[in-house]
Phi, psi and omega in degrees: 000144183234131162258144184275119170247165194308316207274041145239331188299299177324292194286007173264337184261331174253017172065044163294154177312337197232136201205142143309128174289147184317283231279012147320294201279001150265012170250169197279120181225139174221155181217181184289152158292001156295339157276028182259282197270011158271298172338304196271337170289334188273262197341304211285301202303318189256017180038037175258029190273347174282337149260004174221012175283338172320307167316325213263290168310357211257299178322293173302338171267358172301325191277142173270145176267093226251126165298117170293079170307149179310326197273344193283324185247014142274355205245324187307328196269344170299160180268152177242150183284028173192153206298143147222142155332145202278318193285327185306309158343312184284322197254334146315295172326295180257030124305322168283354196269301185312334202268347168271003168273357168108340167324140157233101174223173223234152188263123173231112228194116176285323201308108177315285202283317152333318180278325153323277186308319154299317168317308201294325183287345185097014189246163188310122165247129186276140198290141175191000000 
């Protein structure tokens, strides 16, 4: 399972240089329900919801949605072994909350410091 983060979902819906390879997009991919609501504010931001919202929707229903549940936003609330910005918090949160449901999933992610920050948690990064 891959988890998605916004700046690949971003670099794949506005064609950026650096893109996911299609064979992304055959694997079981999940994300926070926050990245439902980054897509459309970074779209929104950039008046593209009239060209790119179909795209946009079409992306979030491939994606399964991890609710921010109380423990994904208490495990949030905790220090991480390295400073993270409060949505990476979020999204580190409910990567640990899947690997503790017995998930085994892999981070897929442009973000330096997000990533930087998962490696140090043990968790996996997918190449893309």
């Amino acid at each position: 399972m891959i988890y998605l983060d916004t700046s690949v979902a971003l670099a794949h819906l506005l064609a950026e240089d650096r893109c996911p390879p299609d064979a992304l997009w055959s694997e079981s991919l999940i994300a926070s329900r926050l990245l439902e609501y980054e897509l459309w504010n970074r779209i929104n931001a950039r008046l593209l919801a009239d060209s790119h919202g179909e795209a946009v929707r079409e992306l979030i229903g491939r994606v399964a949605l991890l609710e921010l549940a109380p423990p994904v936003l208490a495990r949030a609330l905790e220090p991480f072994p390295k400073p993270v910005r409060t949505l990476d918090a979020l999204h580190l949160s409910s990567l640990e909350f899947l690997r503790k449901q017995g998930q085994t999933v892999k981070l897929a992610s442009y973000d330096e410091r997000l990533l930087a920050a998962a490696k140090i948690l043990g968790i996996p990064i997918q190449d893309c």
